[in-house]
N, C-alpha and C positions, 0 to 999 in steps of 0.2 A: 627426508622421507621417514614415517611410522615405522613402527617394526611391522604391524600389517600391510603395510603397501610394499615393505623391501622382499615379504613372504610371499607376495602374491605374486612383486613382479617375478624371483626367482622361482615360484613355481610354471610359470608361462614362458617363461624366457622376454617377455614383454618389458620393454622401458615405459613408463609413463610421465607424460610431459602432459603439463598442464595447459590447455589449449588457450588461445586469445579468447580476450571479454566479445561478445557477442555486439556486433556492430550496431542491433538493435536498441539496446541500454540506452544507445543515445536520443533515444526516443522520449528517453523522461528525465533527459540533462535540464529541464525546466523546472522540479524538484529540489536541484542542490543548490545546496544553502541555508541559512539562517534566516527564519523567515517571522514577523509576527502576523498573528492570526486572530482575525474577528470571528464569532460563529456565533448562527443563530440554531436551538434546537426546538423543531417544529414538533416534534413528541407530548413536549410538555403544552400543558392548559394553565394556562397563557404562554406562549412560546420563550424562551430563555436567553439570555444574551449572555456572552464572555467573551475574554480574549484566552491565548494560549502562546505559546512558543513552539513551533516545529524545525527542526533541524535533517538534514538529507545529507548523506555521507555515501561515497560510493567506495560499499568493500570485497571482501573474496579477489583481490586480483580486475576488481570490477567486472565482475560475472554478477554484483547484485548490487542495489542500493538500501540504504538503511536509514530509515525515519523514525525520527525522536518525538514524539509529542509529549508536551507537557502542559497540562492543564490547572492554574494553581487553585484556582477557584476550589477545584471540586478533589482535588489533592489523588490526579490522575496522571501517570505514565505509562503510555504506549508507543509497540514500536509493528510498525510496519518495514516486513522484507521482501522486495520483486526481486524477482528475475526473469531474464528471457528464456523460455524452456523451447530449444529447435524443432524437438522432435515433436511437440508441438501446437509449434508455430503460434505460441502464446507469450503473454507475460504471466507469469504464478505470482501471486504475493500471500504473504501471510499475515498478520494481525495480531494482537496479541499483546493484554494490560497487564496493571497489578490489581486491576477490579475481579479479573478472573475470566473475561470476556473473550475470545476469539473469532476469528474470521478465514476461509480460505476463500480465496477471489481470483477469478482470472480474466485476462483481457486480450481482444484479437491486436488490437493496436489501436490507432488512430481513427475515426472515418467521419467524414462531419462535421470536423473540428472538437471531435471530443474524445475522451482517454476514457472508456468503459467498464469499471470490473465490475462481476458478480460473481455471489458465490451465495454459500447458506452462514450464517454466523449463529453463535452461541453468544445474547448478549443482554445483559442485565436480569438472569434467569430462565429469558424467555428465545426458543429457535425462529428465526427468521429468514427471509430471503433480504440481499444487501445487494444494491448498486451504489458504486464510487463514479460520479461522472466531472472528470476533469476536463477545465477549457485555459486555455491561457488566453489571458486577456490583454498582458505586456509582459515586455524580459523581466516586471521588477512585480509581479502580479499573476496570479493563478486563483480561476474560482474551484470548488469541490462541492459538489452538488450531492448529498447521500436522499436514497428512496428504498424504502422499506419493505417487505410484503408478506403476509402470516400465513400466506395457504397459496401452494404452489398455479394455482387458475386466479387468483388474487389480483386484487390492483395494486398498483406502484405505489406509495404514498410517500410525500414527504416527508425525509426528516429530521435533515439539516442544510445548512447553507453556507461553506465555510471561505471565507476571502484570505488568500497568505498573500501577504507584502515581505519584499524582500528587505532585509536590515544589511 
């Protein structure tokens, strides 16, 4: 325990024990691992092809998991951090390159067969609206479907397609 948290608990008289990882997290146990990854981005005119490497590690005690992208192509590292936030009744994730790009995203869970976030991002200059729509397709395969959108009454556009195979 910090010196801050040994002050706060001795100002409360309160012990503080770190509770169990959220029973939900396992909701995106289909994430971890070493994965490589096809993607197409539908932004560009004519659309663009690569691969990448993602990686998913589950840290804090497992209250979060933590995604590694690396894109060599375009000489890109990002990481994405969820968690299950109770109070509520969400997943949070964060975003977040060395382009300078970020993302706050949230997601109810599951419905439909698909894993939903949105949020606004800050990304290549320009503010946007962002949906991440995940589907598992098999234990060794997940697609990630991203949609775009520039004005909050706006339409969804596409503007990626990204396929992780597990290694």
């Amino acid at each position: 325990m910090g010196v801050f948290e040994q002050e706060a608990a001795e100002s409360t008289g309160e012990k503080f024990v770190r509770p169990a990882a959220p029973e939900r997290m396992r909701d995106l146990d289909f994430l971890l691992g070493d994965f490589r990854v096809e993607w197409t981005n539908f932004t560009a005119d004519p659309p663009v092809k690569g691969t990448a490497a993602w990686n998913t590690v589950s840290t804090f005690a497992g209250h979060a998991y933590e995604m590694t992208q690396l894109v060599p192509k375009d000489d890109l590292t990002g990481r994405f951090v969820i968690q299950w936030v109770e109070s509520e009744s969400s997943f949070s994730g964060y975003y977040y390159d060395d382009w300078g790009n970020r993302t706050l995203l949230t997601a109810k869970g599951w419905q439909d067969g698909y894993l939903s976030f949105t949020g606004e991002c800050i990304g290549f200059g320009r503010w946007f609206l962002l949906k991440e729509r995940y589907q598992v397709i098999d234990e060794n395969h997940y697609l990630k479907c991203g949609f775009i959108r520039f004005e909050a009454d706006g339409e969804w556009v596409p503007a990626d397609e990204v396929h992780c195979y597990r290694v």
